[in-house]
C-alpha positions in Angstrom: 0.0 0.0 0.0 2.5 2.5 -0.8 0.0 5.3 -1.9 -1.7 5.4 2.0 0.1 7.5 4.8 3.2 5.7 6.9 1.1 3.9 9.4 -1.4 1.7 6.8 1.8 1.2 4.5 3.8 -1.4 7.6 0.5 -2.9 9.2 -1.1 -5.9 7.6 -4.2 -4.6 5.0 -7.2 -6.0 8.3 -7.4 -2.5 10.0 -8.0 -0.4 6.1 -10.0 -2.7 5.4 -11.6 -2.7 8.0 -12.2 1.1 7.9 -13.4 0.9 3.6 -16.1 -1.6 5.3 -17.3 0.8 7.5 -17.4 3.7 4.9 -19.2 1.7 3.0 -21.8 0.3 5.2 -22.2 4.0 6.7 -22.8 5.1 3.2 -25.8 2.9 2.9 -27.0 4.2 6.0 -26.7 8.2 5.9 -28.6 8.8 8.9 -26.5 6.9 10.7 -23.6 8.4 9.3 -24.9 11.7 9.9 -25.1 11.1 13.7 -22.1 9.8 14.1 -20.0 12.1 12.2 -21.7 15.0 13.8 -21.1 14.2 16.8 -17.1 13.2 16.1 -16.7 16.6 13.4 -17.5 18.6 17.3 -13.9 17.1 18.3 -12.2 17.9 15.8 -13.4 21.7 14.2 -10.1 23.0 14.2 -9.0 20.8 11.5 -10.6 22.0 8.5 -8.9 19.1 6.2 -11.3 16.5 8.4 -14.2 18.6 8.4 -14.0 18.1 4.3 -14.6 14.3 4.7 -17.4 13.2 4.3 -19.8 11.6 7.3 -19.6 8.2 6.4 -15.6 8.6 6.4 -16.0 10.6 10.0 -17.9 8.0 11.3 -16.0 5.0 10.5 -13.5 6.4 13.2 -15.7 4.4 16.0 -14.2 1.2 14.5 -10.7 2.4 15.2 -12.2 3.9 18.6 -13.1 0.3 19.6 -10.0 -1.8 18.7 -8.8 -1.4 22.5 -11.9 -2.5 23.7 -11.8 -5.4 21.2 -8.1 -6.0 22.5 -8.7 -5.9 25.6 -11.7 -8.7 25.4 -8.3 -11.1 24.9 -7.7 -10.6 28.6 -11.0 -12.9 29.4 -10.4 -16.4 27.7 -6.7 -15.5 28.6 -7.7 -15.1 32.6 -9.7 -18.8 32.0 -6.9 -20.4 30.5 -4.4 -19.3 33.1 -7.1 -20.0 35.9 -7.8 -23.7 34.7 -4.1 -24.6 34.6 -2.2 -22.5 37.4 -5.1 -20.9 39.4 -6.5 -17.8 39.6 -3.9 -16.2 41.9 -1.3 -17.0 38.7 -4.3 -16.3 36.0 -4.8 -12.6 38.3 -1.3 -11.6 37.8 -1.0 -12.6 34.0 -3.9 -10.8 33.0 -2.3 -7.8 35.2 0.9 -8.2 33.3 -0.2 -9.3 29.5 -0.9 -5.1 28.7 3.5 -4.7 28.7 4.2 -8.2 26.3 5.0 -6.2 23.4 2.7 -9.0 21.1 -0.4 -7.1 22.8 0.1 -3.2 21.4 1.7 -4.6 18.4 -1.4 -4.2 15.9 -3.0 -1.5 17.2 -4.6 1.1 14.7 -2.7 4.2 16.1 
């Protein structure tokens, strides 16, 4: 992907992708995209190059707005698995610990 800025051209194609879907569902659904990408333009007004996009481009921001709250859903079969083999005092301190393995921020969208 050597035409998209730094960050899409080293990461594997999921999270672009990911973001065309949304457009494209959000297209199909403008009142949808219209809420959403009011409500996001309101942090952003400075920026006059985002407030040119359009609202179904605005609002496909959520998806990027909920990968750590997708990543961080590893922690529960994580905590289980840990639990059911070394107990939950072990399974506590992994889950406590698995944020800093460098594996876990590695494929986030920033």
């Amino acid at each position: 992907m050597p035409t998209l800025p730094i960050h899409p051209q080293r990461y594997p194609p999921g999270l672009p992708l990911l973001f065309y879907l949304a457009r494209r569902i959000l297209e199909k659904a403008p009142a949808l995209a219209d809420a959403l990408g009011f409500r996001l333009r309101l942090y952003q007004c400075h920026d006059m190059s985002l407030m040119r996009l359009s609202n179904a481009t605005i609002g496909s921001a959520v998806v990027q707005m909920a990968l750590p709250l997708m990543s961080g859903l590893t922690l529960l079969p994580l905590y289980g698995l840990a639990r059911r083999v070394y107990g939950p005092r072990t399974a506590a301190w992994t889950v406590a610990f698995y944020p800093i393995v460098p594996s876990f921020a590695l494929w986030w969208g920033c």
